[in-house]
Steps between C-alpha positions, in 0.01 A plus 500: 500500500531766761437222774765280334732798543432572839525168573849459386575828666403323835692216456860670417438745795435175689822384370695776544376488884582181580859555305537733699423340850752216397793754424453714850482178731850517543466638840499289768516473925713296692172347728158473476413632827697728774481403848563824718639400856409760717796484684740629183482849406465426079491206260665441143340403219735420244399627088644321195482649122489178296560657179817535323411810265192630736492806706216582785441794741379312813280630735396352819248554783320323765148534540243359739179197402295815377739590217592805667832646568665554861723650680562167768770419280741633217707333260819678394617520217116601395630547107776432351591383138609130472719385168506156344617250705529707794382392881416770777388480850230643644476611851128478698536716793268517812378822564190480654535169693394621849132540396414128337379254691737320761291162511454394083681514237363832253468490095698739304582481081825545350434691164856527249380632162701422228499769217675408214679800283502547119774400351704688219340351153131512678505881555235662300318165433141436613635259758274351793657546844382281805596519808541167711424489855626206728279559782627224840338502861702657810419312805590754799584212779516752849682232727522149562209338565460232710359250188704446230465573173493142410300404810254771380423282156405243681258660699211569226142399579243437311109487522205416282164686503264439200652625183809664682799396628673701770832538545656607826864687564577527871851540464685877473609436177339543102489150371439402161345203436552291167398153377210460708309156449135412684456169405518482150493847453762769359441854697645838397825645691409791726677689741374569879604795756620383869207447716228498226267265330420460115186332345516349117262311354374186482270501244584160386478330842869369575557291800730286623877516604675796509845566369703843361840682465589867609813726388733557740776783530692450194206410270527183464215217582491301792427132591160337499323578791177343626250645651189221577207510337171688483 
Protein backbone atom coordinates (compact mmCIF):
# COMPACT_ATOMS: atom_id res chain seq x y z
CA UNK A 1 0.00 0.00 0.00
CA UNK A 2 2.67 2.42 0.97
CA UNK A 3 4.49 1.60 -2.44
CA UNK A 4 1.20 2.12 -4.30
CA UNK A 5 1.14 5.54 -2.64
CA UNK A 6 4.45 6.54 -3.38
CA UNK A 7 4.04 5.45 -6.59
CA UNK A 8 1.20 7.68 -7.41
CA UNK A 9 3.04 10.41 -5.62
CA UNK A 10 5.80 10.00 -8.35
CA UNK A 11 3.70 10.07 -11.10
CA UNK A 12 1.62 13.47 -10.31
CA UNK A 13 5.00 15.17 -9.41
CA UNK A 14 6.02 13.80 -12.83
CA UNK A 15 2.99 15.40 -14.14
CA UNK A 16 3.08 18.42 -12.57
CA UNK A 17 6.81 18.73 -14.06
CA UNK A 18 6.20 18.19 -17.34
CA UNK A 19 2.91 20.66 -17.02
CA UNK A 20 4.96 22.76 -16.07
CA UNK A 21 7.79 22.64 -18.79
CA UNK A 22 4.90 22.98 -21.44
CA UNK A 23 3.45 26.27 -19.79
CA UNK A 24 7.11 28.14 -19.44
CA UNK A 25 8.23 27.32 -23.16
CA UNK A 26 6.83 30.38 -24.21
CA UNK A 27 10.15 31.96 -24.49
CA UNK A 28 11.77 31.93 -27.49
CA UNK A 29 15.09 33.46 -29.69
CA UNK A 30 15.02 34.92 -32.90
CA UNK A 31 18.16 32.36 -34.28
CA UNK A 32 19.65 29.39 -33.42
CA UNK A 33 23.12 30.47 -33.55
CA UNK A 34 24.93 34.11 -33.43
CA UNK A 35 27.62 34.74 -35.78
CA UNK A 36 29.93 37.55 -34.22
CA UNK A 37 31.86 39.48 -37.08
CA UNK A 38 34.78 40.74 -35.61
CA UNK A 39 34.72 43.71 -37.43
CA UNK A 40 31.25 45.12 -35.58
CA UNK A 41 31.49 46.27 -32.16
CA UNK A 42 28.04 44.13 -30.78
CA UNK A 43 25.35 41.83 -32.14
CA UNK A 44 21.43 41.60 -31.48
CA UNK A 45 19.71 38.86 -30.57
CA UNK A 46 16.20 39.47 -30.75
CA UNK A 47 13.69 37.77 -27.52
CA UNK A 48 9.99 37.01 -28.06
CA UNK A 49 7.40 36.20 -25.02
CA UNK A 50 4.93 33.88 -26.79
CA UNK A 51 2.42 33.95 -24.17
CA UNK A 52 -0.55 36.04 -23.98
CA UNK A 53 -1.20 35.93 -20.04
CA UNK A 54 2.66 34.89 -19.13
CA UNK A 55 5.20 36.99 -17.47
CA UNK A 56 9.20 36.09 -17.26
CA UNK A 57 12.25 37.85 -15.71
CA UNK A 58 14.92 37.12 -18.37
CA UNK A 59 18.31 36.79 -17.71
CA UNK A 60 21.06 36.40 -20.11
CA UNK A 61 24.81 35.63 -20.22
CA UNK A 62 27.42 34.29 -22.41
CA UNK A 63 29.65 31.74 -21.29
CA UNK A 64 32.54 29.87 -22.83
CA UNK A 65 32.59 25.51 -24.03
CA UNK A 66 33.48 24.88 -20.22
CA UNK A 67 30.18 26.22 -18.87
CA UNK A 68 31.88 28.99 -17.31
CA UNK A 69 31.11 32.60 -17.34
CA UNK A 70 33.36 35.47 -18.99
CA UNK A 71 34.08 38.63 -19.19
CA UNK A 72 35.06 38.53 -23.39
CA UNK A 73 31.66 39.55 -23.85
CA UNK A 74 28.47 41.10 -22.13
CA UNK A 75 25.00 41.14 -23.04
CA UNK A 76 22.97 44.17 -21.96
CA UNK A 77 20.11 44.20 -20.85
CA UNK A 78 21.50 41.19 -18.42
CA UNK A 79 17.75 41.06 -16.61
CA UNK A 80 14.93 42.43 -17.29
CA UNK A 81 11.20 41.33 -16.90
CA UNK A 82 9.43 40.37 -20.20
CA UNK A 83 5.29 40.42 -20.29
CA UNK A 84 3.07 38.31 -22.50
CA UNK A 85 3.48 38.82 -25.87
CA UNK A 86 6.28 41.07 -25.55
CA UNK A 87 9.71 40.98 -27.85
CA UNK A 88 13.12 42.55 -26.60
CA UNK A 89 16.49 42.80 -28.03
CA UNK A 90 19.44 41.80 -26.71
CA UNK A 91 22.72 43.39 -27.30
CA UNK A 92 26.19 40.98 -27.32
CA UNK A 93 28.96 43.33 -26.94
CA UNK A 94 32.75 42.65 -27.54
CA UNK A 95 34.75 43.39 -24.77
CA UNK A 96 37.54 41.35 -24.76
CA UNK A 97 38.06 40.78 -28.53
CA UNK A 98 41.77 41.73 -28.79
CA UNK A 99 42.92 38.58 -26.92
CA UNK A 100 41.05 35.55 -29.08
CA UNK A 101 42.58 34.11 -31.67
CA UNK A 102 43.01 36.12 -35.06
CA UNK A 103 43.28 32.90 -37.36
CA UNK A 104 39.84 30.53 -36.23
CA UNK A 105 36.80 31.12 -35.43
CA UNK A 106 36.37 30.68 -31.11
CA UNK A 107 33.21 28.92 -29.27
CA UNK A 108 31.22 30.94 -26.93
CA UNK A 109 27.33 30.02 -25.41
CA UNK A 110 24.55 32.32 -25.29
CA UNK A 111 22.66 31.48 -21.95
CA UNK A 112 18.85 33.58 -21.60
CA UNK A 113 17.07 32.01 -18.61
CA UNK A 114 13.60 32.30 -18.61
CA UNK A 115 12.02 32.54 -15.05
CA UNK A 116 8.54 32.50 -15.03
CA UNK A 117 6.64 34.58 -12.02
CA UNK A 118 3.65 33.45 -9.90
CA UNK A 119 0.76 34.66 -10.84
CA UNK A 120 -2.07 36.18 -8.57
CA UNK A 121 -4.48 32.95 -7.79
CA UNK A 122 -1.10 30.66 -7.44
CA UNK A 123 0.33 32.68 -4.50
CA UNK A 124 0.50 30.57 -1.46
CA UNK A 125 0.00 27.30 -3.46
CA UNK A 126 2.59 24.50 -3.48
CA UNK A 127 3.36 25.39 -7.07
CA UNK A 128 6.52 23.92 -9.02
CA UNK A 129 8.64 26.63 -10.64
CA UNK A 130 11.15 25.75 -13.55
CA UNK A 131 13.22 27.71 -15.06
CA UNK A 132 13.85 27.25 -18.94
CA UNK A 133 17.10 27.85 -20.43
CA UNK A 134 17.54 28.31 -24.31
CA UNK A 135 21.13 27.81 -24.46
CA UNK A 136 22.52 28.77 -28.70
CA UNK A 137 26.30 28.75 -29.86
CA UNK A 138 28.21 32.23 -30.52
CA UNK A 139 30.61 31.79 -33.26
CA UNK A 140 33.26 34.78 -32.74
CA UNK A 141 34.34 35.11 -36.68
CA UNK A 142 37.78 37.66 -36.18
CA UNK A 143 37.98 38.69 -39.99
CA UNK A 144 37.44 37.45 -43.30
CA UNK A 145 39.04 34.58 -44.13
CA UNK A 146 40.24 33.76 -47.23
CA UNK A 147 37.76 30.33 -47.52
CA UNK A 148 34.37 30.76 -47.33
CA UNK A 149 32.07 29.65 -45.13
CA UNK A 150 30.43 27.60 -47.71
CA UNK A 151 33.73 26.64 -49.37
CA UNK A 152 34.73 25.49 -45.83
CA UNK A 153 31.75 22.62 -45.88
CA UNK A 154 33.03 21.29 -48.60
CA UNK A 155 36.32 20.79 -47.47
CA UNK A 156 35.76 17.80 -44.82
CA UNK A 157 37.97 14.71 -45.00
CA UNK A 158 37.58 11.67 -43.94
CA UNK A 159 39.74 8.53 -43.03
CA UNK A 160 39.26 4.97 -41.90
CA UNK A 161 41.50 3.14 -39.39
CA UNK A 162 40.11 -0.14 -37.86
CA UNK A 163 37.07 0.54 -35.80
CA UNK A 164 37.40 4.45 -36.13
CA UNK A 165 36.63 6.85 -38.44
CA UNK A 166 38.48 10.15 -38.47
CA UNK A 167 37.24 13.17 -39.30
CA UNK A 168 39.38 16.11 -40.33
CA UNK A 169 38.53 20.15 -40.08
CA UNK A 170 41.22 22.23 -41.76
CA UNK A 171 39.23 25.12 -42.26
CA UNK A 172 39.07 28.28 -39.49
CA UNK A 173 35.70 27.71 -38.87
CA UNK A 174 33.39 25.18 -36.23
CA UNK A 175 31.47 22.99 -38.58
CA UNK A 176 28.75 20.83 -37.69
CA UNK A 177 28.24 17.96 -39.46
CA UNK A 178 24.71 16.22 -39.85
CA UNK A 179 23.31 13.34 -41.93
CA UNK A 180 26.39 11.54 -42.39
CA UNK A 181 26.04 8.21 -44.51
CA UNK A 182 29.19 5.51 -45.04
CA UNK A 183 27.76 3.27 -47.28
CA UNK A 184 24.77 2.08 -45.89
CA UNK A 185 25.34 3.47 -42.73
CA UNK A 186 23.55 6.34 -40.57
CA UNK A 187 26.40 8.23 -38.31
CA UNK A 188 25.71 10.60 -35.41
CA UNK A 189 25.98 14.60 -35.98
CA UNK A 190 29.07 16.02 -34.29
CA UNK A 191 30.63 19.20 -34.30
CA UNK A 192 34.55 19.86 -35.08
CA UNK A 193 36.88 22.99 -34.05
CA UNK A 194 38.97 24.74 -37.06
CA UNK A 195 42.09 22.90 -37.65
CA UNK A 196 41.26 19.71 -35.65
CA UNK A 197 40.44 16.11 -36.19
CA UNK A 198 37.61 13.90 -34.55
CA UNK A 199 37.51 10.02 -34.36
CA UNK A 200 33.90 8.08 -33.94
CA UNK A 201 33.44 4.75 -34.20
CA UNK A 202 33.10 2.20 -36.40
CA UNK A 203 32.20 -0.58 -34.57
CA UNK A 204 29.94 -1.89 -37.16
CA UNK A 205 32.39 -1.64 -40.08
CA UNK A 206 30.76 1.01 -42.59
CA UNK A 207 32.36 1.56 -45.87
CA UNK A 208 31.61 2.87 -48.90
CA UNK A 209 30.57 6.36 -50.31
CA UNK A 210 30.52 9.19 -48.35
CA UNK A 211 27.85 11.82 -48.19
CA UNK A 212 26.58 14.56 -45.25
CA UNK A 213 25.04 18.04 -44.52
CA UNK A 214 26.44 20.86 -42.18
CA UNK A 215 24.52 24.05 -40.66
CA UNK A 216 25.43 27.06 -41.94
CA UNK A 217 25.01 30.72 -40.47
CA UNK A 218 21.38 30.94 -40.05
CA UNK A 219 20.78 27.33 -38.93
CA UNK A 220 19.51 25.93 -41.51
CA UNK A 221 20.90 22.60 -43.46
CA UNK A 222 22.79 22.64 -46.44
CA UNK A 223 22.93 20.66 -49.75
CA UNK A 224 24.24 17.14 -50.15
CA UNK A 225 27.74 17.11 -50.30
CA UNK A 226 30.01 14.22 -51.28
CA UNK A 227 32.91 13.42 -50.03
CA UNK A 228 34.39 9.88 -51.84
CA UNK A 229 34.60 6.97 -50.18
CA UNK A 230 36.65 5.13 -47.57
Amino acid sequence: MVLKIKFLYLCTLLIAVLTSVNTYAGIALGQTRVIFDGSKKEVELSVSNNKKDSNYLIQSYITKSNNKKTNDFIITPPLFVMKGKEENLLRIVGVNKESLAKDRESLYWVNVKAIPSLSEKDKGKNIIQIAINNRIKLFYRPHKFKVTPIKAQSMIKFSRHGDKITISNPTPYYITIINMIVGKGKLEPTMIAPYSEHKIDNKKNYRGKITYQTINDYGGTSDVIKAGSI
